[in-house]
Every structure is written in C-alpha cells, then in structure tokens.
N, C-alpha and C positions, 0 to 999 in steps of 0.2 A: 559433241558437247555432252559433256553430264556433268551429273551431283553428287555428294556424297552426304548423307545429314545423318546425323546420330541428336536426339531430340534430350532436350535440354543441354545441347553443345554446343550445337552450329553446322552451319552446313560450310561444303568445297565445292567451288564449281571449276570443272577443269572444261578446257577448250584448246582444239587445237588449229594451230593457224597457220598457211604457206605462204611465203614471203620469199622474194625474190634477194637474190644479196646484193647488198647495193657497190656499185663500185665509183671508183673517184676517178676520172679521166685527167690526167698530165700531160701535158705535153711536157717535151725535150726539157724547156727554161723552168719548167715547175719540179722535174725529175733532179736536175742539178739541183735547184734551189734545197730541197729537200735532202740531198743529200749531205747538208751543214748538217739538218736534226738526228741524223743516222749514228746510236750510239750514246750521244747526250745524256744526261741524266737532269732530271726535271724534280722537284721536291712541290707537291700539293697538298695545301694546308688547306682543309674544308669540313666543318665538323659534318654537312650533309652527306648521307651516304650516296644518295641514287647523283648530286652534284660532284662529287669524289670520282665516282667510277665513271661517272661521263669525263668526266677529263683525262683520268689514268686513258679509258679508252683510246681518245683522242691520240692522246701523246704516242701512245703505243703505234696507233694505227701512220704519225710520223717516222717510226723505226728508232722513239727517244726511247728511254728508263725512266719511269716514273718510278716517286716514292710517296707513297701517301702516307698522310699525319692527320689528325681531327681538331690537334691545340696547337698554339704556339708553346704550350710546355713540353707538348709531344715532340716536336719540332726543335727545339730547343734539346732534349736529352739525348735525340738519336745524331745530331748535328754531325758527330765526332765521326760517322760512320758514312757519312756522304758530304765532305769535303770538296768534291770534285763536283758541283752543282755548276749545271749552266744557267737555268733559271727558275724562278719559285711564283707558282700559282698560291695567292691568298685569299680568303674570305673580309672581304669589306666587311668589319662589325666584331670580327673572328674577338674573342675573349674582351669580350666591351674596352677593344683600342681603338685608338681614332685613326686613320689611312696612314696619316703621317707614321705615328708611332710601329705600326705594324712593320712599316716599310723599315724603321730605323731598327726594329727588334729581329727580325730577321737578317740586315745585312750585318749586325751589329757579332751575331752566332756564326754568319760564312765568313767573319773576318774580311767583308770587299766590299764598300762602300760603293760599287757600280754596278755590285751585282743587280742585272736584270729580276724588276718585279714585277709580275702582269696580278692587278687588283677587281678580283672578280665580286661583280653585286651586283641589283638590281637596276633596271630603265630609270632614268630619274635620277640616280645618285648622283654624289660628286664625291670620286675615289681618291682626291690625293691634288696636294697644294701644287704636287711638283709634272713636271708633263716628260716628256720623250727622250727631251733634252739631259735628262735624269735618270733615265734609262728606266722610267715606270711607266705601266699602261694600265687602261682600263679596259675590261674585259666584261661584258652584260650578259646577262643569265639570261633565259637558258642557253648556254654556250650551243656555237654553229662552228660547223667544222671548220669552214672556209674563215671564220672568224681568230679561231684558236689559231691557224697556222699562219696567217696573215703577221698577226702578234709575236707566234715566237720568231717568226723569220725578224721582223723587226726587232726585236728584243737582242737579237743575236748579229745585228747588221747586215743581214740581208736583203733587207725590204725598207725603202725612204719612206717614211711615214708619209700619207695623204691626207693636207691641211686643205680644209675649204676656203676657196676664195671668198671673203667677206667684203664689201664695200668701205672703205674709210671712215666716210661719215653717214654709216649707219646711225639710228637713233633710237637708244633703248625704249622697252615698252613706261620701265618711271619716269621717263624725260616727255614722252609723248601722252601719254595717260597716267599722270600723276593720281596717286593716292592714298591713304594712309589703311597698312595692313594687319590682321591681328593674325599666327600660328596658335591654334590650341592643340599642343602634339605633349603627350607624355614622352617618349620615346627620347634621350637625347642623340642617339647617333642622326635622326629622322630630324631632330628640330638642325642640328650642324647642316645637315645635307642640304633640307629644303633652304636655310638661311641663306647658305652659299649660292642655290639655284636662284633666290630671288635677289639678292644682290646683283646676280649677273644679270638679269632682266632691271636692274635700276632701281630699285628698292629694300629700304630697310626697314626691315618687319620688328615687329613687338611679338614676343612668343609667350604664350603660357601654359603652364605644366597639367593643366587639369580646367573644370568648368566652373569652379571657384574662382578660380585666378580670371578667369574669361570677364565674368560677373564686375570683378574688383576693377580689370583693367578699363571696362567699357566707362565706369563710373568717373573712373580719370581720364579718361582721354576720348577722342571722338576719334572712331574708326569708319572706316567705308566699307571694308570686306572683312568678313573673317572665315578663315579657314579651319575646319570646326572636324578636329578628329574625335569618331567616335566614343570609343572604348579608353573612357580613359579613369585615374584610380578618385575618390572623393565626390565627385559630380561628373556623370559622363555628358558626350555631346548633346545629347537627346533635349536632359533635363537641362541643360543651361540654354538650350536653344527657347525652349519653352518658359521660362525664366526671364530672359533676353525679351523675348514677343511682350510676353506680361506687363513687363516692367516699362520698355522704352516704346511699343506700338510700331507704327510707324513711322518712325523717327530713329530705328534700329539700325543698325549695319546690315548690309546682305553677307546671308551665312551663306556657306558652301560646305557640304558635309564631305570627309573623306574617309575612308574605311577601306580596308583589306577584301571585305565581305560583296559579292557582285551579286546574291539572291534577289527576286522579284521583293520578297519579304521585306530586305532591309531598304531598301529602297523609298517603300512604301512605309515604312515607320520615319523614313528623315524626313520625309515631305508632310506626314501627316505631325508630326513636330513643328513643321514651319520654316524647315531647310529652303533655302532658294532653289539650290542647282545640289551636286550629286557627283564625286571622282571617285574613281577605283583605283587603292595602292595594285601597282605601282603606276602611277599616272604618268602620263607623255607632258615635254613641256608644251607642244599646241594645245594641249586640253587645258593646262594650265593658262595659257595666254588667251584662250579663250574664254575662258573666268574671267579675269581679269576685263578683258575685252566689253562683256556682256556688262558687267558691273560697271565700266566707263560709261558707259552708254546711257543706262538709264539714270546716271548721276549726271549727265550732260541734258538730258531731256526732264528732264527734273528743277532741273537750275534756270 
C-alpha cells in the first residue's frame, strides 16, 4: 500500500490485493441450459455505470452480447442496429416512466410486443402491473449471478418460473389489523410503488407530497400511522413531526420515519424529533409489516 499527495490537491491511495478467481460450477443440465444464452444478444438500459457493467459482466460471463444504453432515448436511436435482440434489461424509474410504460417503450422500438423484458430496481419495489405470463420480470439490485441467469433462462423458455405456494384463505395484514394510513413521500415513482405494496397488504393509504400537506391532511382526517419520509421539498419530515407533537400531543398518529440515510446521526435527529420507530430505504416488507404490526398493538392496548 501507499500514497500519493501533492498538497492543496489531494491525495491517491493505491493498494494492492490477491484474489482468487472465482469460478461457477455447472453441472451437465446447467451447461445445456446455458447453451440457449450462447450468442444472444441482450440490450441494457441502465443510466448507472458500476449497475451497467455489472450486468454487461454478467451476460458476457453467459456467452450472450450485451449492448449497453444509459436512456431510453439512447436506446431508442441505436434500435435500428440491434434488431435481433433477445432480451432487454431496464431501470425501474429509467427517464421518470412508469414499469408499464418503459415496458411498452421499448417493445414498441423492437417492433415485438413479447419481447422479453427483465425490470431491474430496488428490494421493495413493485416493477410492473404485468407478471411472467407477459414475458416481464423483475430483477433486484444488486444483481446476483445466479439471479440474472435464472431470469434470462426464463425470459427465453427455459426455466418454469417458481411461484410460492400460498394458502387460499390467507388473510391480509388490512383485513386483520385494520387501520388508517398516511405516505409523506415526495418521490412519485416511490409514492406508485409503496401504494401498490400496501394495497397488497390490504390497505389504501392517503399520500402526501411534502410536511405541509402532512399537517393539512392530519386536520381532516384521523390517521393511525404515518409514514413520514425525510427529505422532502417546503417542510421536511423532521419539522412537520415536531409540528404534529405540538399541535395534536398525544392524541397524534404514530410516525415512522423513512430515509435512504442509515447513520447513527440521523437516526438520532428522528427520534429526538419525536419519531416513533425508524426504516432504511430500501425497506423489506417484514420491516414494513412490522410497523404496522407494532402500531396495531399499541392502538389495541390503548382501546
């Protein structure tokens, strides 16, 4: 290891590291299987660079041809020169479209409404109205090998998709722990996402764009939780939490703060605000149903 500094520049720290290569063990049925991907050409829309070349990687390391793109307009102008696509990796969010649209912008340029689209974005999202049957997949960051290749064998009919056996009369958590919910997300692909997410747990949220609107909503309506994102534009979560306390005491919603940010710091500023509890985007849905959960609870012990 050493350094480099030239003073009022900066310093370079170089280091050097030995790593073993790693290899991917196949058996016979995974050599064939792979042998579909041999040749392929793949088209990856991702404006991320180190997200990009993790997947270019990937594909490669199947024996496909990637083509990376950073827009859909990039994508769109080079179209005419990779006609022969078998399937296209997308960024959930990619040029503020919504999963649907991307999906319909892209098959709309390959001219083949079956073209295979695998929809790459964060734990927690909800990538697309349409499923398997559709020939779209959803694919979670940070991509895993065994992930990507699982998808494109599917994508390409070689792999049946594995659906979890779920019980018939299961019983969502709004059927079972009823309650009224509030989103304060600026974000709209984030407000779409979560919405979708908690609808499929049984409830229909009230969203609002900022700590203003938080404020206005709370005055009309009686909420039980609110889901209280930081950093947002006119009043952030902080001050509308501290606002919230002031104003309604104990007789307030339980806030739950969520923020992108995991420092000991911020943490320590939601709570000292008057935050209940505390998520880190991108949140799991048990972390989420255990919000939820914790807040039934003390509204039943309460009652």
């Amino acid at each position: 290891m050493w350094v480099e500094s030239e003073l009022d520049k900066g310093s370079v720290f170089h280091f050097t590291c030995k790593l073993q290569k790693s290899t991917t063990n196949l058996d016979s049925a995974d050599r064939d299987q792979l042998n579909v991907l041999d040749g392929k050409k793949a088209a990856i829309i991702e404006h991320n660079d180190f997200s990009r070349a993790s997947l270019v990687n990937q594909s490669e390391n199947f024996g496909m041809k990637p083509v990376e793109y950073k827009s859909i307009a990039e994508f769109e102008s080079g179209i005419s020169e990779n006609s022969d696509l078998s399937v296209v990796f997308v960024e959930l969010g990619l040029d503020r479209l919504q999963p649907d649209e991307l999906v319909d912008r892209v098959r709309k340029q390959c001219c083949d409404i079956k073209m295979p689209i695998v929809v790459c974005g964060p734990l927690g999202s909800v990538h697309s109205s349409r499923g398997s049957s559709d020939n779209v997949y959803s694919l979670l960051k940070p991509f895993k090998l065994a992930n990507t290749k699982r998808f494109l064998l599917e994508a390409l009919g070689q792999n049946t998709r594995k659906v979890k056996k779920t019980a018939t009369n299961t019983v969502k958590p709004g059927e079972s722990m009823p309650m009224s919910i509030l989103l304060a997300e600026d974000n709209v692909v984030n407000q779409k996402v979560a919405t979708r997410l908690f609808s499929k747990f049984g409830y229909e949220i009230d969203v609002a764009n900022n700590g203003s609107e938080v404020i206005k909503a709370i005055e009309q309506n009686e909420y039980d939780l609110v889901f209280m994102d930081i950093q947002m534009p006119e009043m952030d979560g902080l001050e509308a939490t501290r606002q919230i306390i002031e104003k309604w005491g104990d007789n307030r919603p339980r806030i739950i703060a969520l923020t992108a940010n995991a420092m000991r710091e911020d943490k320590e500023n939601c709570f000292e605000a008057g935050m209940d509890e505390y998520l880190t985007k991108p949140f799991k849905r048990s972390e989420l149903l255990d919000a939820i959960s914790s807040t039934y609870k003390k509204m039943t012990v309460g009652s």
